[in-house]
C-alpha positions in Angstrom: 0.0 0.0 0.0 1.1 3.8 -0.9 2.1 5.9 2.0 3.7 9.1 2.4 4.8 10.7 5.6 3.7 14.5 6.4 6.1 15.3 9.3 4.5 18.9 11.0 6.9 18.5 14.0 9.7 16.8 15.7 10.6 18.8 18.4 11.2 16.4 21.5 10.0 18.8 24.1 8.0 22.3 23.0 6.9 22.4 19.6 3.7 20.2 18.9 1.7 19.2 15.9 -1.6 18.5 14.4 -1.3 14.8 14.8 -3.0 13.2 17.4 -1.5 12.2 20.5 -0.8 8.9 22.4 -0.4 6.8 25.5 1.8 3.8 25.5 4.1 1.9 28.0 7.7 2.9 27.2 8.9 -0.1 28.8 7.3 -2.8 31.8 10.2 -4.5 33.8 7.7 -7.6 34.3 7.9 -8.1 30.7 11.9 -8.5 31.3 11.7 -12.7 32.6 14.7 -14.9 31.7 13.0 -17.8 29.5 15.6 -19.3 27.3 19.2 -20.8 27.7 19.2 -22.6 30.7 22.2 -22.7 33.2 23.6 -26.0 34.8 20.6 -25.6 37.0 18.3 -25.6 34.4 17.3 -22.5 35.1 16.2 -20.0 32.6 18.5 -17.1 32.0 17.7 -14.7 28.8 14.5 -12.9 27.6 14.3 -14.1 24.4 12.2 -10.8 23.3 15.1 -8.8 24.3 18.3 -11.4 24.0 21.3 -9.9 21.7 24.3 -11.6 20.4 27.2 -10.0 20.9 30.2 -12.9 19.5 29.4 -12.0 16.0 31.5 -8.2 16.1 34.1 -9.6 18.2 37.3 -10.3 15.7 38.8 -12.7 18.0 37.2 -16.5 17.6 35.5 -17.9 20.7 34.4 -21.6 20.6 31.1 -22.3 20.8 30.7 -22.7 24.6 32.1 -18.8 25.2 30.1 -17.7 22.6 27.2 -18.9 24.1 28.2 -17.0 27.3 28.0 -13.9 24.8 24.5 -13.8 24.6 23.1 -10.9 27.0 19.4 -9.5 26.8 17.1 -6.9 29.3 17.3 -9.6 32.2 17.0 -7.4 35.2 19.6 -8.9 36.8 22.3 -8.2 34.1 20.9 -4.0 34.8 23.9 -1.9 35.8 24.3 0.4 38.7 27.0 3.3 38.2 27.8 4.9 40.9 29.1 9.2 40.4 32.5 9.8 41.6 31.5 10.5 44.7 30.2 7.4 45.9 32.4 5.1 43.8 33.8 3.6 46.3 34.4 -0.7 45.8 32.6 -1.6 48.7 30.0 0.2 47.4 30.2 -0.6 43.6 30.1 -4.6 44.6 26.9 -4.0 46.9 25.0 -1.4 44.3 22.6 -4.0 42.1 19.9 -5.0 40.5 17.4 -8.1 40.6 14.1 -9.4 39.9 11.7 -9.0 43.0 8.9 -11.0 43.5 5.8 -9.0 44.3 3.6 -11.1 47.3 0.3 -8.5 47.9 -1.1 -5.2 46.3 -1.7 -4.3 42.6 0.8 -6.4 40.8 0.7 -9.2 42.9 2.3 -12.4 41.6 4.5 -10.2 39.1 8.2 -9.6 38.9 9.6 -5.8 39.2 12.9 -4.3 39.2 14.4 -4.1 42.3 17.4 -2.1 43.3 19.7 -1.9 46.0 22.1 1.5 45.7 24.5 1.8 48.3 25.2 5.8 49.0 28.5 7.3 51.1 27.6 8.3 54.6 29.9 11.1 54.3 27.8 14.4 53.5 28.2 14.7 50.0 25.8 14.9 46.8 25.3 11.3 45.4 23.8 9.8 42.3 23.5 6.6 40.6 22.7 5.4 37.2 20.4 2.7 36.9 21.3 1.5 33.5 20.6 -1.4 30.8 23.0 -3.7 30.4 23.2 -2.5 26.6 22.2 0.7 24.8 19.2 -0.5 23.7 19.0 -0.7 19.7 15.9 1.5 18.3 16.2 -0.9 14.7 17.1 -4.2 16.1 14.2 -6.3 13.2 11.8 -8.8 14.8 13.3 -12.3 15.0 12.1 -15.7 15.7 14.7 -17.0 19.0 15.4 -20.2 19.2 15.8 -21.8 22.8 20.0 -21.0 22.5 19.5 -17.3 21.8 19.7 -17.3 18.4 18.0 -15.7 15.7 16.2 -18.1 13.6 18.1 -17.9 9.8 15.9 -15.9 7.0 12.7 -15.0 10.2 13.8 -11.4 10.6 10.8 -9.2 9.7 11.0 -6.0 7.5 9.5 -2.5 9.3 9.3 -4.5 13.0 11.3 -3.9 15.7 11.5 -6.0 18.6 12.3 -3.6 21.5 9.1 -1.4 20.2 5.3 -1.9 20.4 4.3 -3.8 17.7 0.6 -4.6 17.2 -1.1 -6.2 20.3 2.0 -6.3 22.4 0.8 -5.5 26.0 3.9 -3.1 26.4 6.8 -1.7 24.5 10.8 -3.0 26.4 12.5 0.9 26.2 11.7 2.3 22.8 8.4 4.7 21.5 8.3 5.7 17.8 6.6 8.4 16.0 7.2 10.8 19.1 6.8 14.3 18.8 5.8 16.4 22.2 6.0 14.7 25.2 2.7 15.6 27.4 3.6 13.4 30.3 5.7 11.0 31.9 5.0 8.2 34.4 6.7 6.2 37.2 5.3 3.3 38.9 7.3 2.7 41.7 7.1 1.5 45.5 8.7 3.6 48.0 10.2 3.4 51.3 10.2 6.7 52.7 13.5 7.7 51.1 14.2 11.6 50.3 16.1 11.0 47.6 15.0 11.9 43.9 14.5 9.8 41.0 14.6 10.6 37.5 13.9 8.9 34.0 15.9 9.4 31.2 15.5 9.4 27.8 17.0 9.7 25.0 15.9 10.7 21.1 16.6 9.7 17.4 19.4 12.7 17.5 21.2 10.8 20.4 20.4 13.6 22.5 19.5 12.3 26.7 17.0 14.2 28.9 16.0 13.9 32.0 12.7 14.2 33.5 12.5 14.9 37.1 10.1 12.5 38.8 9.9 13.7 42.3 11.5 12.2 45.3 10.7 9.0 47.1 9.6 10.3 50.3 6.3 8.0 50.7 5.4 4.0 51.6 3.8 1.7 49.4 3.0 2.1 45.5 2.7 5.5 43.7 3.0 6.5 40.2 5.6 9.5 40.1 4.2 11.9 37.2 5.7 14.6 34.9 4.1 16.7 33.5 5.7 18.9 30.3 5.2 22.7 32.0 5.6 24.4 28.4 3.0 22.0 26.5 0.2 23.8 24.4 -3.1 22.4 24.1 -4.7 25.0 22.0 -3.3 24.5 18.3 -3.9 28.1 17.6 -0.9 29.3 20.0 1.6 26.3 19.1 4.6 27.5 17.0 4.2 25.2 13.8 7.1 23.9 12.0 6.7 22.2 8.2 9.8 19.8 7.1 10.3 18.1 3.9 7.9 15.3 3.7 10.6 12.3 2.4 12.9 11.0 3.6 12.7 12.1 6.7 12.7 9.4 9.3 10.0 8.5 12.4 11.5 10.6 15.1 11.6 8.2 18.6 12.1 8.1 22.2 14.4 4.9 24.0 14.9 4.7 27.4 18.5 5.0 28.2 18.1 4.2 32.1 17.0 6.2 35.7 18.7 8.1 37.8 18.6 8.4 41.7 20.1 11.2 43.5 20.9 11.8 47.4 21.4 14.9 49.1 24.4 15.9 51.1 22.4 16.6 53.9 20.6 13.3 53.6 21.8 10.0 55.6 24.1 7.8 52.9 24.0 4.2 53.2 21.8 1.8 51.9 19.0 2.2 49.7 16.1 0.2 48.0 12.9 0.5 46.0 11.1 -1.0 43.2 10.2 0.0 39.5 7.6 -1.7 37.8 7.1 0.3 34.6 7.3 3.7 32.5 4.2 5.3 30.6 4.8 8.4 28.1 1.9 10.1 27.0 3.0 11.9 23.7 2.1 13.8 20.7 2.5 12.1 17.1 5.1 13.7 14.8 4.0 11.9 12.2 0.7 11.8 9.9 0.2 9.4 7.0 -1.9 9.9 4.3 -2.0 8.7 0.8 0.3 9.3 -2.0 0.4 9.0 -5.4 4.0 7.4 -5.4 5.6 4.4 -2.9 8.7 7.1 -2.4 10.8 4.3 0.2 9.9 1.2 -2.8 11.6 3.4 -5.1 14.5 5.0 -3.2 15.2 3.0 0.5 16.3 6.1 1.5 15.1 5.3 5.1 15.5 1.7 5.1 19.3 2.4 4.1 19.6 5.3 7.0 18.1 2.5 9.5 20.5 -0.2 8.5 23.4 2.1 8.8 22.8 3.0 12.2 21.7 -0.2 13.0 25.8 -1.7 12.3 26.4 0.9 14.1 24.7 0.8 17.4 25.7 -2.9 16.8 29.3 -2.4 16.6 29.4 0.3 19.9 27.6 -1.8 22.6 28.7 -5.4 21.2 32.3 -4.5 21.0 32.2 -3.4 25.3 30.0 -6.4 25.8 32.8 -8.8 24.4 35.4 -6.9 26.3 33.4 -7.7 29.3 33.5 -11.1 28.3 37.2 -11.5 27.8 37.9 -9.2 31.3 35.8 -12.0 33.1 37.7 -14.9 31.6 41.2 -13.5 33.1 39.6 -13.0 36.6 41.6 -15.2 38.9 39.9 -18.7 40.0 41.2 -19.1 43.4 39.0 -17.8 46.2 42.0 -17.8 48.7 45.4 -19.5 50.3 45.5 -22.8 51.3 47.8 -23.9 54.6 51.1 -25.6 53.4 52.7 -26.0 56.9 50.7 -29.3 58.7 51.6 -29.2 62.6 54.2 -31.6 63.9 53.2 -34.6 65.6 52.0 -34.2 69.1 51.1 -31.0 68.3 
């Protein structure tokens, strides 16, 4: 079918457009359950929604076994806590993680949510920590049939689906939004434990470009959805400052999660800290209308399609190549947990 797209907008924050606006999970940590690739255990231990393959940009062979090791996906366990200069301390780094928390009562009973444990200095200084992916998440990563290894099943990728976007009936999107234009609001479902710290979300856009969207702090017990709420959004079309770009080949502008940020306060108490995410909803303006066209512009040029590919390798190439140095940092850590005696007492001893 013929299909043209009339792009009125694509400013990420202030400028809107006639298209009509939307509400959609960014991302649900629930969604994020291991259920492929088994340990020794024969436990599950990649989403196979989310899994990626990083052994195929390394330029040093593996054997199957360590490539298999390679394989990494949206697991909430493999989530990364980076700690600010300030509270980088080892103790600290070792003790700062993530994991899958059961959830035994309330709304979302029987479901899995992101937990995190964030270990602050006690000293009185200013504090954050960066609650991130274990991989920049990849806006044009195709739809794939995984098999039960990880892999991507030969010649099943699908053209013009993505697999870490809505697609269809998908109950929720895992960290990337297309077709964004003005963010309207921002949503945080999260339990608290009567912590003053603040929380933030952060995302960032098509130009590479993060923003972060102050939440409020986590001073409260129990659930509560955190909202934002854009301060220089325009309802009235009339008083919106309209912007007209080319109609082809301009790309669908989108919006990925690139992680959350918590902040303490030097005058707050350091030390430990918990609390629990369970997902992300954006309420956004379209920047994109279609309407039909005389000519199938992409079937003729692959303008896009060839834009999408590129960064694609190259979003790849950036993410896989720290993942396999990672890998090849883990394999040199030292085996032995510890000295052994070599002196045995003398007899009567």
């Amino acid at each position: 079918m013929k299909r043209s797209f009339v792009l009125v907008a694509m400013a990420f924050l202030l400028i809107g457009s006639f298209a009509f606006g939307e509400k959609a999970v960014l991302i649900d940590f629930s969604n994020l359950e291991p259920d492929i690739v088994a340990d020794e255990n024969g436990k599950p231990t990649v989403n196979s929604r989310t899994v990626m393959d990083f052994s195929k940009i390394s330029s040093i062979p593996f054997d199957d076994t360590q490539k298999a090791l390679m394989r990494t996906s949206l697991v909430l366990p493999d989530w990364e806590v980076q700690l600010n200069s300030s509270a980088r301390i080892v103790a600290n780094m070792q003790r700062s993680v993530v994991k899958s928390a059961p959830v035994i009562g309330g709304p979302f009973s029987g479901k899995n949510v992101m937990g995190v444990r964030i270990v602050f200095p006690t000293a009185p200084v200013n504090a954050n920590a960066r609650i991130m992916p274990p991989f920049d998440i990849p806006a044009f990563e195709p739809m794939a049939d995984i098999d039960e290894n990880g892999q991507v099943v030969e010649g099943s990728q699908k053209v013009n689906t993505y697999r870490f976007r809505k697609n269809g009936d998908d109950p929720a999107g895992f960290g990337v939004l297309d077709n964004v234009g003005t963010l309207k609001s921002v949503s945080l479902t999260t339990y608290g434990y009567n912590y003053p710290h603040a929380v933030y979300v952060l995302l960032k856009d098509n130009d590479g470009v993060e923003r972060r969207f102050y939440m409020g702090t986590l001073n409260f017990d129990g659930w509560k959805n955190l909202i934002w709420n854009n301060p220089h959004y325009v309802n009235d079309i009339r008083n919106r400052e309209i912007k007209i770009y080319p109609l082809y080949p301009r790309g669908l502008p989108y919006a990925k999660l690139s992680g959350l940020l918590v902040t303490r306060d030097a005058a707050h108490d350091g030390g430990d800290f918990v609390a629990y995410f369970k997902q992300i909803d954006v309420i956004y303006d379209k920047a994109v209308a279609q309407t039909e066209r005389d000519i199938a512009d992409e079937d003729l040029w692959g303008i896009v399609t060839e834009k999408e590919q590129y960064r694609q390798s190259l979003e790849m190439r950036r993410f896989g190549a720290q993942q396999v140095n990672r890998f090849i940092e883990k394999s040199n850590l030292a085996q032995e947990e510890g000295f052994s005696s070599v002196v045995t007492p003398a007899e009567g001893q």
